[in-house]
N, C-alpha and C positions, 0 to 999 in steps of 0.2 A: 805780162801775160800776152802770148800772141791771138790777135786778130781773125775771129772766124767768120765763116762766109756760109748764111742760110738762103738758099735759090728755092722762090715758091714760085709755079709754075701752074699755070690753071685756064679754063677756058670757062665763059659766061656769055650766053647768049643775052638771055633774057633781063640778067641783070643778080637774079636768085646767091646764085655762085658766086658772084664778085662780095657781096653781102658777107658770105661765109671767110670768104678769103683776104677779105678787110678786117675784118675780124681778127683772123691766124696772126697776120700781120702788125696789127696794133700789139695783139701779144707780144710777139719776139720783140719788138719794138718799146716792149717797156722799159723805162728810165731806170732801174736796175741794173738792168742788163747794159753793160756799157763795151763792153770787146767784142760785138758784134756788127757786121754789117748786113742790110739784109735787103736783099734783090726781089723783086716780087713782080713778073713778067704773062702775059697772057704767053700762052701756047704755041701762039705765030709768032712772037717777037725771040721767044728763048731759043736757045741752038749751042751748040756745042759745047762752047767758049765756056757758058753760063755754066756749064755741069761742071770742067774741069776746074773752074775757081771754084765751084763749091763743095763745101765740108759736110753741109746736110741740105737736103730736100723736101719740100711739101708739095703735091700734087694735088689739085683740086678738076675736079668737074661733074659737069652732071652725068645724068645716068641719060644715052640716046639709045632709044630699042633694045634694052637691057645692056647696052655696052660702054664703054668710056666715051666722050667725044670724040667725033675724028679732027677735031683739032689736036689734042692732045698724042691721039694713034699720028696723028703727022709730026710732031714731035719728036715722038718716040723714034720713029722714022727716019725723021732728017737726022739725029744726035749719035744711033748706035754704034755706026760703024767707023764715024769720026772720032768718037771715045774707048773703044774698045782697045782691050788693054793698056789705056793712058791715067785709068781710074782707079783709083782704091776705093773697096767697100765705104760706102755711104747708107748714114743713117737716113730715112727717111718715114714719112708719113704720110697717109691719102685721107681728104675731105672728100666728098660725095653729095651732091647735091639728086635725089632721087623723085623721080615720080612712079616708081613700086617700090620693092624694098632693097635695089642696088648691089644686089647680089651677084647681076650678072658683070656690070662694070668692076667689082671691083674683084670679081675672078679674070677678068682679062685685064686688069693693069699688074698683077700678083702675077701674070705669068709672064709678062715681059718683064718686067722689074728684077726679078732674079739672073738676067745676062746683064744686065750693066755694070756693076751688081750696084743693087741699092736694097739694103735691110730696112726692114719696120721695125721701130722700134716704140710704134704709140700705135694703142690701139685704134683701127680707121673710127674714122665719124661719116655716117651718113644721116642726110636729114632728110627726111619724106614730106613734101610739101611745101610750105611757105615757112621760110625761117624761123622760128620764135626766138624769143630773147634767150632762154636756158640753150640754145644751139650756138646762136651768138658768142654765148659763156662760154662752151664746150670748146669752141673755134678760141677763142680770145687765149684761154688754159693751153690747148696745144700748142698755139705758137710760143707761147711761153716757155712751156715744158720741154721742146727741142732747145729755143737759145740759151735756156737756162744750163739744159743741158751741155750744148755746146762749149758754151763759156766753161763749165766747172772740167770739159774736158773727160766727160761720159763716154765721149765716143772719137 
């Protein structure tokens, strides 16, 4: 079985967000799952390279002024036009760290996301507030549910 490649990509200021996204990561990361490799980069550090090695994506951040971070919008930024046209449709998913109810972030990552192309294929997670443990879960299941996926070759 070949070798997949899950790139999570996220920005935490406060700390809230890395919580979530340690989380995603210990999922895909479980001992099950063995043909996986999994990349897990803040926002500033990911660029290009990181999209074209990988098979699937999970995007994390908070909500700033009802919108995505702009670390993440620099991201986006630095990445599209170095990948454009180099990329096959990718699965992907969005965490959200919220202080409303993330609606606005996560109508502006849904509408860049469609020119890279990267498809959702897990319903987002946003979490309002301070993490609790059931959110944790939620995080821990998605990362899961993409490598799992990945591995059995879903997408």
């Amino acid at each position: 079985m070949d070798m997949k490649n899950l790139l999570v990509v996220y920005h935490s200021k406060t700390g809230r967000n890395a919580r979530l996204i340690d989380a995603v990561c210990e999922g895909a990361r479980d001992p099950e799952i063995t043909n996986l490799d999994v990349r897990c980069l803040t926002a500033k550090q990911a660029g290009p390279d990181d999209l074209l090695w990988a098979n699937a994506v999970i995007l994390g951040t908070p909500e700033n002024f009802g919108f995505m971070s702009g670390a993440l919008k620099d991201f986006f930024d630095r990445t599209f036009y170095e990948v454009e046209g180099k990329m096959n449709p990718l699965p992907c998913a969005i965490v959200i760290g919220a202080g409303n109810d993330g609606s606005g972030a996560l109508r502006s990552i849904r509408r860049i996301i469609g020119g890279y192309p990267l498809m959702e294929v897990q319903q987002e997670i946003i979490v309002r507030g301070e993490p609790q443990e059931d959110d944790l879960t939620r995080c821990r299941e998605l990362g899961m549910t993409i490598a799992a996926g990945l591995e059995a070759g879903m997408w």
